[in-house]
C-alpha positions as CSV (number, residue, x, y, z in Angstrom):
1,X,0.0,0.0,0.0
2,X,1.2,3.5,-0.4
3,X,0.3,6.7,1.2
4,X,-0.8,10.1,0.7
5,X,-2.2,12.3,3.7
6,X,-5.0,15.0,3.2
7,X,-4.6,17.8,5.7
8,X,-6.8,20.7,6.0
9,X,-6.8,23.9,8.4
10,X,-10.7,23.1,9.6
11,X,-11.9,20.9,11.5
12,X,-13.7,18.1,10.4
13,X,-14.5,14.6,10.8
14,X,-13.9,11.4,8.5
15,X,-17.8,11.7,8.6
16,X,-17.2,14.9,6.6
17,X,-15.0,13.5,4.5
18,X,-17.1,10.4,3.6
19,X,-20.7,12.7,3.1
20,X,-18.8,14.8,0.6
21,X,-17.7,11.4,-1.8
22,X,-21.1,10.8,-1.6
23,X,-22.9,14.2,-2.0
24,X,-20.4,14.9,-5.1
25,X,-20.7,10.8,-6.4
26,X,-17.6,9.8,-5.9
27,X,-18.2,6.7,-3.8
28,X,-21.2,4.0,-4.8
29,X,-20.0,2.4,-0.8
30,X,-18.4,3.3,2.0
31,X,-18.1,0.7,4.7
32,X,-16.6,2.1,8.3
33,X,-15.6,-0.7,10.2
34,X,-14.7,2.0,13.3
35,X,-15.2,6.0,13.9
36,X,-12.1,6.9,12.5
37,X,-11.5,4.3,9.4
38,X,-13.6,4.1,6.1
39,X,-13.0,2.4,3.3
40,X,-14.5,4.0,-0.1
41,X,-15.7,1.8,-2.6
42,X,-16.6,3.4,-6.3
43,X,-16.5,1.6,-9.5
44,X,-13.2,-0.7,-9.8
45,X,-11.3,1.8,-7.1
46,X,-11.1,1.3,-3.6
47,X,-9.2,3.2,-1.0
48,X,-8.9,3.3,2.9
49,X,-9.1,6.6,5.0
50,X,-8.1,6.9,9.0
51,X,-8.8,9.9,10.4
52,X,-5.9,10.8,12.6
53,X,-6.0,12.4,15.5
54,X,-4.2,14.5,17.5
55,X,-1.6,15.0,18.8
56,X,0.1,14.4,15.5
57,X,3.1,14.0,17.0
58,X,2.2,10.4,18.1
59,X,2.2,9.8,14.3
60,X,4.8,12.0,11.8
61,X,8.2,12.3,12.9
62,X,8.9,16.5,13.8
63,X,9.8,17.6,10.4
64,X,6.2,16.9,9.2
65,X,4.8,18.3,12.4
66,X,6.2,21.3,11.8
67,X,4.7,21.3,8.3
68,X,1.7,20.6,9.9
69,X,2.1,23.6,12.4
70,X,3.2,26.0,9.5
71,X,0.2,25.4,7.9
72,X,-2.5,25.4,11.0
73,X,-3.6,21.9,10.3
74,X,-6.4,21.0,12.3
75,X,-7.5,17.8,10.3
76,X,-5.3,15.1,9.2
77,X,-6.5,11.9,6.9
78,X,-4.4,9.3,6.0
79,X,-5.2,7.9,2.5
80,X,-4.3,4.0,2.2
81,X,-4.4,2.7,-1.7
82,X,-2.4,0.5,-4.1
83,X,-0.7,3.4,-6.6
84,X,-2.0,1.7,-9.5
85,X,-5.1,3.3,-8.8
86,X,-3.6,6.7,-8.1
87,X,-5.4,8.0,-10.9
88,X,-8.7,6.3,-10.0
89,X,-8.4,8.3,-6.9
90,X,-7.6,12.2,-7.3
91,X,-10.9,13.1,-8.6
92,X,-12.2,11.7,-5.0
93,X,-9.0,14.1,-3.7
94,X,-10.3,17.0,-5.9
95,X,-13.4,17.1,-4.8
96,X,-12.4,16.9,-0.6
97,X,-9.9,19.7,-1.4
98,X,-12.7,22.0,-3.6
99,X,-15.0,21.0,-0.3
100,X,-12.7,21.9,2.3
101,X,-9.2,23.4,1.1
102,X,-6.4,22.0,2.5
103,X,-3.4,20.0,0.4
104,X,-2.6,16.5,0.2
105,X,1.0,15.7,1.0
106,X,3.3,12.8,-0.3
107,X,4.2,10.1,2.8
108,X,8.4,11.0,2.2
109,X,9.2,11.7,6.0
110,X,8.9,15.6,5.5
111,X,5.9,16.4,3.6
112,X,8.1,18.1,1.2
113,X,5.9,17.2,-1.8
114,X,2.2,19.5,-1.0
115,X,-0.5,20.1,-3.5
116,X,-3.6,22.4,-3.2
117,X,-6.5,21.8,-6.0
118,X,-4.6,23.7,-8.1
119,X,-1.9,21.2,-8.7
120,X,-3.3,17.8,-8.4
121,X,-2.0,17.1,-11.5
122,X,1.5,17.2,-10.6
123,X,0.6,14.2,-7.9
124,X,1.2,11.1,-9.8
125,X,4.6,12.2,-10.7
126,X,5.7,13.2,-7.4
127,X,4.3,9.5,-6.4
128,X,6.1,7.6,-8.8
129,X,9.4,9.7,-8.2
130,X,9.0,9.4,-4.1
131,X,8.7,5.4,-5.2
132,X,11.5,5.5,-7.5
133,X,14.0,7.1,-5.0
134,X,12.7,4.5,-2.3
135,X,13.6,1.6,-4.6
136,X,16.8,3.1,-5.4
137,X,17.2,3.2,-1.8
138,X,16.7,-0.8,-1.3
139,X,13.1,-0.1,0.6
């Protein structure tokens, strides 16, 4: 599985999250096996999303926390799903980020690799090239 985290300044709930794929159509199920885990069902894609909660620091090392402080993140999603579906999955990401602002970050220890609505096109290269690197790397 690979990882892509949607982080957002207000305050919401994966119950916001999961209304808002169906409101715009962009999940036919959604099955929530807890409060904070749902897994989104729509055509042939399928994706899981956990609500993290704070403190963040439980969960990102410090130099994403401090991404996360510099950009007043109140909300934090992690988005679980097999990146050969990547592109099955950014008009569900488009559609969160038109509802509620906020950027989705790349899971590379840093959060170095952000993008607001305006440049989720650039996400499946920075994907693929954060994947490259980590073979290159032995992982």
């Amino acid at each position: 599985m690979d990882y892509l985290f949607y982080c957002t300044p207000e305050r919401i709930h994966l119950l916001h999250l999961t209304e808002c794929l169906l409101a715009h159509g962009f999940a036919s199920s959604i099955v929530t096996p807890t409060p904070t885990k749902a897994i989104v069902y729509h055509l042939d894609t399928w994706f899981q999303v956990d609500e993290l909660l704070p403190p963040f620091s439980d969960r990102f090392e410090e130099a994403q926390c401090a991404v996360l402080r510099e950009f007043d993140s109140q909300s934090v999603f992690q988005l679980s799903f097999r990146v050969s579906l990547l592109e099955n999955i950014l008009p569900h990401l488009q559609a969160v980020l038109a509802t509620y602002d906020g950027w989705i970050g790349v899971d590379d220890g840093s959060f170095s690799a952000r993008f607001d609505l305006a440049h989720m096109d650039d996400v499946p290269a920075a994907l693929h090239s954060l994947l490259v690197s980590t073979d290159d790397d032995g992982g």
